[in-house]
mmCIF file as gemmi writes it, N, C-alpha and C atoms, coordinates in Angstrom:
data_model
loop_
_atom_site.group_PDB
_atom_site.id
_atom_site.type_symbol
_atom_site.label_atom_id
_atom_site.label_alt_id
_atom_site.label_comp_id
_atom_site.label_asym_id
_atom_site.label_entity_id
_atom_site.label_seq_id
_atom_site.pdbx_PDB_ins_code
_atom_site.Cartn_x
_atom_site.Cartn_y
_atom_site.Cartn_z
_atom_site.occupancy
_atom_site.B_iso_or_equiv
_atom_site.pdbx_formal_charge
_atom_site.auth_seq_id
_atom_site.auth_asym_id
_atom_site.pdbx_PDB_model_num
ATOM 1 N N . UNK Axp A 1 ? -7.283 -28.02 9.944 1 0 ? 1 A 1
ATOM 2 C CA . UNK Axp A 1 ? -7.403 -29.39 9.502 1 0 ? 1 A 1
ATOM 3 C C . UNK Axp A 1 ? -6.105 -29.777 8.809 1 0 ? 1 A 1
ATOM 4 N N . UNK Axp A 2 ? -5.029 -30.888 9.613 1 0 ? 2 A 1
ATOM 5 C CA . UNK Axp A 2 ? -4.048 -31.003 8.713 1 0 ? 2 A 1
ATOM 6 C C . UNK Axp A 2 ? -4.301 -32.259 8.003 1 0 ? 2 A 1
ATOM 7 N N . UNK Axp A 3 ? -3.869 -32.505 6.95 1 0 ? 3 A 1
ATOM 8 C CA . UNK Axp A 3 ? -3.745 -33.531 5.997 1 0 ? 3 A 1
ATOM 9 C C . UNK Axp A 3 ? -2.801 -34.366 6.247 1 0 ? 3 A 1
ATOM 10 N N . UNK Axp A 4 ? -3.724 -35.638 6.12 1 0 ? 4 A 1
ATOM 11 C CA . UNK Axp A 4 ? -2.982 -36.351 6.637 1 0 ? 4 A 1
ATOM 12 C C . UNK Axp A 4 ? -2.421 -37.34 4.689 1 0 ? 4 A 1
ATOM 13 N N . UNK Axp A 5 ? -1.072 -38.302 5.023 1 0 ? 5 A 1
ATOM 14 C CA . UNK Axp A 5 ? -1.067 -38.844 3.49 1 0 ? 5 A 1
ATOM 15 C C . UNK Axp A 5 ? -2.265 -39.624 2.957 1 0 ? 5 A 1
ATOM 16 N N . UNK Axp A 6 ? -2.206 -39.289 1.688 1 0 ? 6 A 1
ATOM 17 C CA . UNK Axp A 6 ? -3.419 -40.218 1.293 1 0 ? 6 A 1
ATOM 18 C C . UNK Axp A 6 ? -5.067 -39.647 1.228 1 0 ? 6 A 1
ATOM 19 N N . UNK Axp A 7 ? -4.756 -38.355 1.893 1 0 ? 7 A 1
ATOM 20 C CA . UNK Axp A 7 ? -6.045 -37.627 2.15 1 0 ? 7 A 1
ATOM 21 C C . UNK Axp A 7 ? -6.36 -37.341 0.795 1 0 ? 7 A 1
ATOM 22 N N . UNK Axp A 8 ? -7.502 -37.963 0.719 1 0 ? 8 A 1
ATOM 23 C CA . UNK Axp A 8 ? -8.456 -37.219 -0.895 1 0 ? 8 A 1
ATOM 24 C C . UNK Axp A 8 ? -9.411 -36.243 -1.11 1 0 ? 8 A 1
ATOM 25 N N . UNK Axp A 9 ? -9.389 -35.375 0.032 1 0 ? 9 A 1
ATOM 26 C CA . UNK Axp A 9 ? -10.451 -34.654 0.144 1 0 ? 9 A 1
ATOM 27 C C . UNK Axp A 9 ? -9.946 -33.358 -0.346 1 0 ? 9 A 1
ATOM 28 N N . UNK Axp A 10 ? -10.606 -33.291 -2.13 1 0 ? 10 A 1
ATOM 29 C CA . UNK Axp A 10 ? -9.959 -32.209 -3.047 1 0 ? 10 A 1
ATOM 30 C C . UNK Axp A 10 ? -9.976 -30.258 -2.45 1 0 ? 10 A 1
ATOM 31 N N . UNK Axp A 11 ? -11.328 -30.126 -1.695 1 0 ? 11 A 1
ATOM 32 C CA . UNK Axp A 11 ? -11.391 -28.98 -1.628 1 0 ? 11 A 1
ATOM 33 C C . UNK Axp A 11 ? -10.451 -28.475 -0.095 1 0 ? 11 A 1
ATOM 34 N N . UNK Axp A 12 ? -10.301 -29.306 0.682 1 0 ? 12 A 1
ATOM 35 C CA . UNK Axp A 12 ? -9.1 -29.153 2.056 1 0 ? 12 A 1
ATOM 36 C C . UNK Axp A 12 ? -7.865 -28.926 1.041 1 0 ? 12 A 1
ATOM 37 N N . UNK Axp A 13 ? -7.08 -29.69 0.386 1 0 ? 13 A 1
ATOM 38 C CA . UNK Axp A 13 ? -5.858 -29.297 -0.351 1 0 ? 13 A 1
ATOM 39 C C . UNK Axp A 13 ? -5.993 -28.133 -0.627 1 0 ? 13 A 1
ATOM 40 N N . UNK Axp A 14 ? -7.015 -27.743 -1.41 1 0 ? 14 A 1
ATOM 41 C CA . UNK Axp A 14 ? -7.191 -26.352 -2.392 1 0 ? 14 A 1
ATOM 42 C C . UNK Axp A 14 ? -7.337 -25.341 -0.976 1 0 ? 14 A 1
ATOM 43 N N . UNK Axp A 15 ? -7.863 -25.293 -0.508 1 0 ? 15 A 1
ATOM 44 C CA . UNK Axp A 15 ? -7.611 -24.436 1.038 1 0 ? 15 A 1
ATOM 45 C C . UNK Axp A 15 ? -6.244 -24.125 1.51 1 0 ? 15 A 1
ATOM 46 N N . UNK Axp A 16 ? -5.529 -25.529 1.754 1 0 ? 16 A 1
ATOM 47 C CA . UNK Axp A 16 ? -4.577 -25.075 2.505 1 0 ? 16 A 1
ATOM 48 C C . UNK Axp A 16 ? -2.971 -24.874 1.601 1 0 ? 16 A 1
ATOM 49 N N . UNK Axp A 17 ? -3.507 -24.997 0.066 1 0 ? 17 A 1
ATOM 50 C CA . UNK Axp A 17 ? -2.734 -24.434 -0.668 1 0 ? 17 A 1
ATOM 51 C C . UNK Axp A 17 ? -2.95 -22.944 -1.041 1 0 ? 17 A 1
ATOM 52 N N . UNK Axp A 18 ? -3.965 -22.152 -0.541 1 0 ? 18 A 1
ATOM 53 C CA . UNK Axp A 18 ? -4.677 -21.254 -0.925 1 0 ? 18 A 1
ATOM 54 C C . UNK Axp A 18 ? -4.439 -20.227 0.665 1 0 ? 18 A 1
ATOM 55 N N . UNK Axp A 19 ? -4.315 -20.863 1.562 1 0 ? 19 A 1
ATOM 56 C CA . UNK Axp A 19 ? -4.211 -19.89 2.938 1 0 ? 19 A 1
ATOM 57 C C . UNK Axp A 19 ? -3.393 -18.607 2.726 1 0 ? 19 A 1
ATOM 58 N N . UNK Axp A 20 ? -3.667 -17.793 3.206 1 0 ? 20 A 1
ATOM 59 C CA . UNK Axp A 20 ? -3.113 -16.545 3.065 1 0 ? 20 A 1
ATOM 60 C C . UNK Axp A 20 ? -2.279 -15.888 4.132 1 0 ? 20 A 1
ATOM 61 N N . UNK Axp A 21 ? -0.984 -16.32 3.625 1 0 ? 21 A 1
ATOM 62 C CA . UNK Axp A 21 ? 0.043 -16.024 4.84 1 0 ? 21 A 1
ATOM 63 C C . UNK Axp A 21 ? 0.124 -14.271 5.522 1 0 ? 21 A 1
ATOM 64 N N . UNK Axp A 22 ? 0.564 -14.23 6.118 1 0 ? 22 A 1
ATOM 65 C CA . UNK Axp A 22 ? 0.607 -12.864 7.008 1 0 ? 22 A 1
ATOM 66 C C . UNK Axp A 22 ? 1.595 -11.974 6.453 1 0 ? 22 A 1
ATOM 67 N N . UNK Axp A 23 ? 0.101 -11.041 6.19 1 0 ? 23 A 1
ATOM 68 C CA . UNK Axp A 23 ? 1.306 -9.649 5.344 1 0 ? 23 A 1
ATOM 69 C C . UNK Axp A 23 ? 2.294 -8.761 5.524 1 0 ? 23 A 1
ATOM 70 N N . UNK Axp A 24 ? 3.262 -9.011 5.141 1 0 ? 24 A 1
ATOM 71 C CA . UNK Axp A 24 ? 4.859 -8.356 5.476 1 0 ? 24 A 1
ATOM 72 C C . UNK Axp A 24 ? 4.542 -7.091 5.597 1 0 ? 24 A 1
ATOM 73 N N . UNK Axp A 25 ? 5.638 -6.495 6.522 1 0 ? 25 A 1
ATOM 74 C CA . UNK Axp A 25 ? 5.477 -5.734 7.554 1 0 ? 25 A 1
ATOM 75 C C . UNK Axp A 25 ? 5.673 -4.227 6.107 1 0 ? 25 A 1
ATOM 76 N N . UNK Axp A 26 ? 4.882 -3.526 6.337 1 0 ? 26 A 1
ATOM 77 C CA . UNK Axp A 26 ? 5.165 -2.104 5.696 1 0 ? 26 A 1
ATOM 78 C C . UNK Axp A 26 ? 6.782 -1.554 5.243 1 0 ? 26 A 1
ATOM 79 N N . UNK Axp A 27 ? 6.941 -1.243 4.262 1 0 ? 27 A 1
ATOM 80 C CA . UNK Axp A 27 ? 8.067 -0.997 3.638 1 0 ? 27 A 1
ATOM 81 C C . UNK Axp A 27 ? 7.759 0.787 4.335 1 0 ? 27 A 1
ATOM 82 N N . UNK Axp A 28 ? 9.385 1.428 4.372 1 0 ? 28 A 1
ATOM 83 C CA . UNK Axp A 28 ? 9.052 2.851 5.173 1 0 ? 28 A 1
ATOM 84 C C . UNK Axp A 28 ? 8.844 3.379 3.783 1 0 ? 28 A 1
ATOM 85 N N . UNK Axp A 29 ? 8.272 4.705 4.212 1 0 ? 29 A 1
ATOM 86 C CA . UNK Axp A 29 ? 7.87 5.47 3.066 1 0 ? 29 A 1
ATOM 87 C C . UNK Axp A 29 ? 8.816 6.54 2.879 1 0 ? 29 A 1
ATOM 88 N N . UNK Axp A 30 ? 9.33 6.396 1.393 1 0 ? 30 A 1
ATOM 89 C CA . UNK Axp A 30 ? 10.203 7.546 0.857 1 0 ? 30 A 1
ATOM 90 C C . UNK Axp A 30 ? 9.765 7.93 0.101 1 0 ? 30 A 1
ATOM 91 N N . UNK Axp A 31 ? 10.517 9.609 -0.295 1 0 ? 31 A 1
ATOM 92 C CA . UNK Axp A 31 ? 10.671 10.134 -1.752 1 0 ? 31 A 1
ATOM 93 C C . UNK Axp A 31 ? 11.374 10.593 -2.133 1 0 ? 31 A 1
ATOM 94 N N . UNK Axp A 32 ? 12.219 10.348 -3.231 1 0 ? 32 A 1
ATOM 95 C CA . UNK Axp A 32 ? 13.109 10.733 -4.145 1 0 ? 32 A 1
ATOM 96 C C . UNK Axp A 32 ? 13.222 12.247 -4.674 1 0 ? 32 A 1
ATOM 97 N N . UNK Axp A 33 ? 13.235 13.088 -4.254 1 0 ? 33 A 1
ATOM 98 C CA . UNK Axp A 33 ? 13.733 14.119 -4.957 1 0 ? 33 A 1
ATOM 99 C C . UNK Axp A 33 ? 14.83 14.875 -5.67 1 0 ? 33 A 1
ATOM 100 N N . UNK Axp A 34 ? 14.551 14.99 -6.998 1 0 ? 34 A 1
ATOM 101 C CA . UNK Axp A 34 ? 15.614 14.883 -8.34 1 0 ? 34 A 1
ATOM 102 C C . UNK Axp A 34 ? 15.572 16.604 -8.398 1 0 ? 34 A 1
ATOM 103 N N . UNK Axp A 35 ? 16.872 17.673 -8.128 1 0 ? 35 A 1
ATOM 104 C CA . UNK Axp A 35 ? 16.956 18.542 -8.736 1 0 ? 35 A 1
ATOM 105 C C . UNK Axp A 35 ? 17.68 19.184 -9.78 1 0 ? 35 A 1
ATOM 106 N N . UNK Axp A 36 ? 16.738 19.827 -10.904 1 0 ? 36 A 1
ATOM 107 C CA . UNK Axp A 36 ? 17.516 19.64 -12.206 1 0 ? 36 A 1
ATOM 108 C C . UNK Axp A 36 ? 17.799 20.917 -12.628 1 0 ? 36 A 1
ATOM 109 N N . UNK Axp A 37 ? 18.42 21.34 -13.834 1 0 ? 37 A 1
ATOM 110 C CA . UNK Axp A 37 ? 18.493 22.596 -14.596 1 0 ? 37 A 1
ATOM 111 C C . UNK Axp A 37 ? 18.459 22.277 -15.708 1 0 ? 37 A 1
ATOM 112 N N . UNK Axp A 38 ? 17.476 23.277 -16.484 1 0 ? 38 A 1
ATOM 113 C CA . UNK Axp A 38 ? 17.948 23.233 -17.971 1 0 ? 38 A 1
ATOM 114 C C . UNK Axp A 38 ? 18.265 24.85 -18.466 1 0 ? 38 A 1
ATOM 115 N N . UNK Axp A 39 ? 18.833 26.237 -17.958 1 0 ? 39 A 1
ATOM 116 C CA . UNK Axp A 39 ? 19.037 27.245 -18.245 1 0 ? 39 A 1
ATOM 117 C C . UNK Axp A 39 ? 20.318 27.333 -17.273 1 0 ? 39 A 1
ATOM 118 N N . UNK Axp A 40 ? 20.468 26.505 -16.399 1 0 ? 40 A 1
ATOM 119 C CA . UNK Axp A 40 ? 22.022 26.784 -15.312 1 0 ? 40 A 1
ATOM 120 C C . UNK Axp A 40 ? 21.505 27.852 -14.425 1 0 ? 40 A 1
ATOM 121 N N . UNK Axp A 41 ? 19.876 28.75 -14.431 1 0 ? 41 A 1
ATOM 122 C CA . UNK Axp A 41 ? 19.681 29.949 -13.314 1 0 ? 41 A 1
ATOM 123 C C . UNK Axp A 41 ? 18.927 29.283 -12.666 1 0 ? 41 A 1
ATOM 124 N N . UNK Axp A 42 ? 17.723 28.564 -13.117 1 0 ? 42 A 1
ATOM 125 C CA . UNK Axp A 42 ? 16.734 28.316 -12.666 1 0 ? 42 A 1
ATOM 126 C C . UNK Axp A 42 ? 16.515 26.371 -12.034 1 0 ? 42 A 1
ATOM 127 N N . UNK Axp A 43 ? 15.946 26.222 -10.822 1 0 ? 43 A 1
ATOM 128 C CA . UNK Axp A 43 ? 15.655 24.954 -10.931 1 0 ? 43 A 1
ATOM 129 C C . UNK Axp A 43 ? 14.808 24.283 -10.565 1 0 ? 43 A 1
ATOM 130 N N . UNK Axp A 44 ? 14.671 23.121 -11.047 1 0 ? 44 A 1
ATOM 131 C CA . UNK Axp A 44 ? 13.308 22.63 -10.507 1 0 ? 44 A 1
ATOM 132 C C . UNK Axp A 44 ? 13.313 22.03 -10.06 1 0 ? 44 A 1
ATOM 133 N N . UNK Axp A 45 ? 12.304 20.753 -9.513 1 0 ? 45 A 1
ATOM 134 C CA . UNK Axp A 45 ? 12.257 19.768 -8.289 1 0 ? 45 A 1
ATOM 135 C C . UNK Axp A 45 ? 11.474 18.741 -9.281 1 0 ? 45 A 1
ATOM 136 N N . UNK Axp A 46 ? 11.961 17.444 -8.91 1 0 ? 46 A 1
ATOM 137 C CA . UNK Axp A 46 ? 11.027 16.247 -9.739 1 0 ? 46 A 1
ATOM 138 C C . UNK Axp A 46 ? 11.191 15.046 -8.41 1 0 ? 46 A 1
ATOM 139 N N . UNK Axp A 47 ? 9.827 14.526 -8.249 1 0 ? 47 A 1
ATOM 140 C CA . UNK Axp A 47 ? 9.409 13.957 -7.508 1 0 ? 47 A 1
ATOM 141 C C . UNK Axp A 47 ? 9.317 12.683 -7.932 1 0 ? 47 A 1
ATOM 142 N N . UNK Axp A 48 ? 9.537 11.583 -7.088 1 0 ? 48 A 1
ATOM 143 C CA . UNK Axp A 48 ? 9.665 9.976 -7.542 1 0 ? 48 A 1
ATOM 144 C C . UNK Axp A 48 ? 9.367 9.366 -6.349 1 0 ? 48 A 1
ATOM 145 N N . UNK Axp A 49 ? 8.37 8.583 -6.357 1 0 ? 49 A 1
ATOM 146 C CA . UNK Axp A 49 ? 8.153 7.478 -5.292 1 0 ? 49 A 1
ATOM 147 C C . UNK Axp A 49 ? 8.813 6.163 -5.067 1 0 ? 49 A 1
ATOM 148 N N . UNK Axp A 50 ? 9.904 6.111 -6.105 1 0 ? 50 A 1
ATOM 149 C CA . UNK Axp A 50 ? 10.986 4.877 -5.861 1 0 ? 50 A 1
ATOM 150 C C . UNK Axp A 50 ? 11.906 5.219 -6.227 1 0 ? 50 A 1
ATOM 151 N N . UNK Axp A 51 ? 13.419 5.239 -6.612 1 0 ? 51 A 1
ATOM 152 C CA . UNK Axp A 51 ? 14.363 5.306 -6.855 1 0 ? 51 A 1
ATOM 153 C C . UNK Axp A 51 ? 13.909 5.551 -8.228 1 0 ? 51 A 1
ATOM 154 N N . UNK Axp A 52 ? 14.577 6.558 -8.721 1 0 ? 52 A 1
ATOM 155 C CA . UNK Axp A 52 ? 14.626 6.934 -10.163 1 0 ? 52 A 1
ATOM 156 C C . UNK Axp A 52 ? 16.037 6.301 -11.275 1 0 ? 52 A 1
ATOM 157 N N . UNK Axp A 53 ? 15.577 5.898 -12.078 1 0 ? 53 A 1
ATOM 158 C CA . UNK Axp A 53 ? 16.567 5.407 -13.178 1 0 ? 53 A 1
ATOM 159 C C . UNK Axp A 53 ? 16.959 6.768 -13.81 1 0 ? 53 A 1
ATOM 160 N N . UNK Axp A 54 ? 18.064 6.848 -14.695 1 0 ? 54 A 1
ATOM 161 C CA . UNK Axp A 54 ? 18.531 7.612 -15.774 1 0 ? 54 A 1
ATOM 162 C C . UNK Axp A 54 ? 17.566 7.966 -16.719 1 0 ? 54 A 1
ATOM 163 N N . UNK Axp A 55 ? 16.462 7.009 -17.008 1 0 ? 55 A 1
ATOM 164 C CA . UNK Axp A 55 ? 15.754 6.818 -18.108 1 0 ? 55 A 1
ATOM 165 C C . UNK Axp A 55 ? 14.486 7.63 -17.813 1 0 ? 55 A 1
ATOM 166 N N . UNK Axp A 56 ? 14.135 7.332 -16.823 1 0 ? 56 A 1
ATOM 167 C CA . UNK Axp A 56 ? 13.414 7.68 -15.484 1 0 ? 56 A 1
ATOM 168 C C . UNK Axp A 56 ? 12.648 9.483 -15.884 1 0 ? 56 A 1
ATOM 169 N N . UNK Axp A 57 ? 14.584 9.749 -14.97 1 0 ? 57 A 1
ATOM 170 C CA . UNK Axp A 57 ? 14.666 11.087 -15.16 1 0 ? 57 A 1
ATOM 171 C C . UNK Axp A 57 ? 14.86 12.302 -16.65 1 0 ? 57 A 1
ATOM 172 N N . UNK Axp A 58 ? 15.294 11.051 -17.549 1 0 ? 58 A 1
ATOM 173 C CA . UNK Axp A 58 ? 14.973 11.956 -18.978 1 0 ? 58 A 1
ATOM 174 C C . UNK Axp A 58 ? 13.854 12.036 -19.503 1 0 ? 58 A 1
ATOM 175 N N . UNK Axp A 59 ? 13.36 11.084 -19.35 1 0 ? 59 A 1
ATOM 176 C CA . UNK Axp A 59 ? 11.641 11.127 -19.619 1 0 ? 59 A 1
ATOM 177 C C . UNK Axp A 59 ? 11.337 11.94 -18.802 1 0 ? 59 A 1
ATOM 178 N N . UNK Axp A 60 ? 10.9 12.548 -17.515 1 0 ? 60 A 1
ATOM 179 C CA . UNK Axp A 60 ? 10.384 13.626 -17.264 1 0 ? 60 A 1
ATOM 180 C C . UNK Axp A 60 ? 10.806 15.041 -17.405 1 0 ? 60 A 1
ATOM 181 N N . UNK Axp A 61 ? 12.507 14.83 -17.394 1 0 ? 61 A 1
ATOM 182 C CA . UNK Axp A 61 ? 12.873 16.387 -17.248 1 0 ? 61 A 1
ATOM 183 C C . UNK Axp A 61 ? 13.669 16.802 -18.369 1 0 ? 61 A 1
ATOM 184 N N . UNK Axp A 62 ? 13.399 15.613 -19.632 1 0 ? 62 A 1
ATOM 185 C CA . UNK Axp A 62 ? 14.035 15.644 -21.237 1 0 ? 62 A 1
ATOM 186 C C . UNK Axp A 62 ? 15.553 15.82 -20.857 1 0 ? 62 A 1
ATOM 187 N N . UNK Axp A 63 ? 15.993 15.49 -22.439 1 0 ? 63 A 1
ATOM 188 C CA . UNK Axp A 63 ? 17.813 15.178 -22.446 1 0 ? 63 A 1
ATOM 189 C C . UNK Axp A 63 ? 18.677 16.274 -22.385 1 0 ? 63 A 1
ATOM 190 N N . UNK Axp A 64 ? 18.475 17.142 -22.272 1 0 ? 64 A 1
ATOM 191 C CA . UNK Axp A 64 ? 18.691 18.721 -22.2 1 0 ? 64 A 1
ATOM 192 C C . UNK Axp A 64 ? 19.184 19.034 -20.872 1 0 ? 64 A 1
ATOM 193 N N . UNK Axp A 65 ? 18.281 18.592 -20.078 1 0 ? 65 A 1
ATOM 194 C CA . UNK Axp A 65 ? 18.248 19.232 -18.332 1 0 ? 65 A 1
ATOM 195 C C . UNK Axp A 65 ? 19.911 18.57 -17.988 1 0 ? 65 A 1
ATOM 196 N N . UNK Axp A 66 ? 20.247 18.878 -16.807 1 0 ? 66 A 1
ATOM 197 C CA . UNK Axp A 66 ? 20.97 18.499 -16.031 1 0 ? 66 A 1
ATOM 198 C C . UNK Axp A 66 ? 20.975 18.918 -14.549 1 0 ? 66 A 1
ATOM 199 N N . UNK Axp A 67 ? 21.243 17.215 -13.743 1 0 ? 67 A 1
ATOM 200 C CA . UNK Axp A 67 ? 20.818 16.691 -12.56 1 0 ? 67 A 1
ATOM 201 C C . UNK Axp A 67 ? 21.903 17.343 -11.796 1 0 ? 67 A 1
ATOM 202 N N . UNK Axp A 68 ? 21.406 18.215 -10.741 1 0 ? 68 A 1
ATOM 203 C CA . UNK Axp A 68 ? 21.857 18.753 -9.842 1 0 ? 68 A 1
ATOM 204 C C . UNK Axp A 68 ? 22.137 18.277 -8.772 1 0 ? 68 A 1
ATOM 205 N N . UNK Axp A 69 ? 21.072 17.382 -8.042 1 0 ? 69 A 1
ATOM 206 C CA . UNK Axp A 69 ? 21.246 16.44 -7.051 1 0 ? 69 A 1
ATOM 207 C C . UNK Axp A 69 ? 20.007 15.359 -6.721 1 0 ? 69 A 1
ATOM 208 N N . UNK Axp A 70 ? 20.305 14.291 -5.947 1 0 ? 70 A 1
ATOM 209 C CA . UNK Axp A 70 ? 19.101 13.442 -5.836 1 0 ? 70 A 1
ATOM 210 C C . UNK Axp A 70 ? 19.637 12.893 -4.242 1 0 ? 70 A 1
ATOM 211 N N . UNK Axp A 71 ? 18.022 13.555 -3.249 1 0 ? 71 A 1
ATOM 212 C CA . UNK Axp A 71 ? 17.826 13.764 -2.073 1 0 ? 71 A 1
ATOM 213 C C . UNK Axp A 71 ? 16.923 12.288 -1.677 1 0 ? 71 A 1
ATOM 214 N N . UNK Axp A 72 ? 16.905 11.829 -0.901 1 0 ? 72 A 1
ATOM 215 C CA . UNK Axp A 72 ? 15.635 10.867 -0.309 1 0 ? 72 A 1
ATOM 216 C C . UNK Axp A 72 ? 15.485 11.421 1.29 1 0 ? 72 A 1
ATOM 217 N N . UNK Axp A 73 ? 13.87 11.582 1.002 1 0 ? 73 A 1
ATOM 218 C CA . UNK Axp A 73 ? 13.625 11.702 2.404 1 0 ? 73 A 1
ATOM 219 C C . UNK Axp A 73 ? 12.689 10.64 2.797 1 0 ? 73 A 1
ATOM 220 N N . UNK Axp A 74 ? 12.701 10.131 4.262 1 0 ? 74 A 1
ATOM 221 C CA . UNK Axp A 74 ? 12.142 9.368 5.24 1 0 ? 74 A 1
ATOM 222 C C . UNK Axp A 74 ? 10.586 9.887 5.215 1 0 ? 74 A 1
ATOM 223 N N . UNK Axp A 75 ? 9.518 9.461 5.527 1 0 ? 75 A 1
ATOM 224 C CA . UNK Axp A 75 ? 8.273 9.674 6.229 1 0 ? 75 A 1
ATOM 225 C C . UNK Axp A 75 ? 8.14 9.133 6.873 1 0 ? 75 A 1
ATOM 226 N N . UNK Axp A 76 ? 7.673 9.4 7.992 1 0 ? 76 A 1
ATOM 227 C CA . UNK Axp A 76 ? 7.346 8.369 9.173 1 0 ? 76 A 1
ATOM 228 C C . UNK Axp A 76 ? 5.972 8.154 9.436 1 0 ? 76 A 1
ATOM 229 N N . UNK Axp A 77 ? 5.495 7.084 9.816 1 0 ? 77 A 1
ATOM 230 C CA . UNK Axp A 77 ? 4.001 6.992 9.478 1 0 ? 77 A 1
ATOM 231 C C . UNK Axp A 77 ? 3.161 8.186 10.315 1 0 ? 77 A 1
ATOM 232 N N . UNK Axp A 78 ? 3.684 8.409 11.091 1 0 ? 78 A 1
ATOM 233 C CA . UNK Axp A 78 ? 2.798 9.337 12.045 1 0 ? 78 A 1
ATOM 234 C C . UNK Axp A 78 ? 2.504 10.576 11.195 1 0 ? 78 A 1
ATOM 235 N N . UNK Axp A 79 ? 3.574 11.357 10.165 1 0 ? 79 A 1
ATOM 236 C CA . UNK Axp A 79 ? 3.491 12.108 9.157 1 0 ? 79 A 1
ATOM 237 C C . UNK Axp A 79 ? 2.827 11.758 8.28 1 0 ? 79 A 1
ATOM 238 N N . UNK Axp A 80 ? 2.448 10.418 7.789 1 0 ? 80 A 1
ATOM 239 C CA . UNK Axp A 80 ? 1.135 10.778 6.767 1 0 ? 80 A 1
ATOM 240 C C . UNK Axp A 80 ? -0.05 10.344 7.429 1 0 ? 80 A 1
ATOM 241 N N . UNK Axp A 81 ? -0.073 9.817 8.626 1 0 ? 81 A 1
ATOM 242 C CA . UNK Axp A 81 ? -1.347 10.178 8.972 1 0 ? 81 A 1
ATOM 243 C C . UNK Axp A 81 ? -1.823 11.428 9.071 1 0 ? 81 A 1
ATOM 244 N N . UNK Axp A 82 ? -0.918 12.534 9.594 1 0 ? 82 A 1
ATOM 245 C CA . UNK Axp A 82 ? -1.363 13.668 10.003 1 0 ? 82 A 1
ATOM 246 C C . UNK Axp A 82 ? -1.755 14.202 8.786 1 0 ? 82 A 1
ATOM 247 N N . UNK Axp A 83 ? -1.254 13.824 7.402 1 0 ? 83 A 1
ATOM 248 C CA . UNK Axp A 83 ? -1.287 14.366 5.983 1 0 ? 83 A 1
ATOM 249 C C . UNK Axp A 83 ? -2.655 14.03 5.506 1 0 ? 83 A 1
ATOM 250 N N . UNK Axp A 84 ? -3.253 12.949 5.789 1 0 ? 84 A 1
ATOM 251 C CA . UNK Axp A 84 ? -4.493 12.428 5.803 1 0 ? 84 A 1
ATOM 252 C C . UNK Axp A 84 ? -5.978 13.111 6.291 1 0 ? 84 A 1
């Protein structure tokens, strides 16, 4: 139903201000993997589902550690279905 000018018919406006456009296409799925040290022998792995900040990574792996490297890997959907 398009509106035409002048149309007063309150609950058509509220509709077609209200329609629900078509949902953007899937963002790919990554993960961030942060590897750190805090002894220089040993290391660990810290996991992030978006890009990690500085702030990020001291809050989980405290001000002490130090960042060894930061990896992103791809998933492809067919991989988490199968994960499913």
């Amino acid at each position: 139903m398009a509106l035409e000018p002048g149309d007063n018919d309150f609950i058509a406006r509220i509709r077609q201000r209200h329609q629900v456009a078509p949902a953007p296409a899937p963002k790919p799925s990554r993960t961030f993997i942060v590897k750190i040290t805090r002894d220089g022998k040993t290391t660990e792995d810290l996991f992030f589902d978006q890009a990690p900040s500085i702030g990020a990574i001291a809050g989980r792996a405290g001000t002490e550690a130090f960042v060894l490297s930061i990896d992103m890997v791809h998933h492809r959907e067919d991989e988490k279905l199968a994960a499913e």
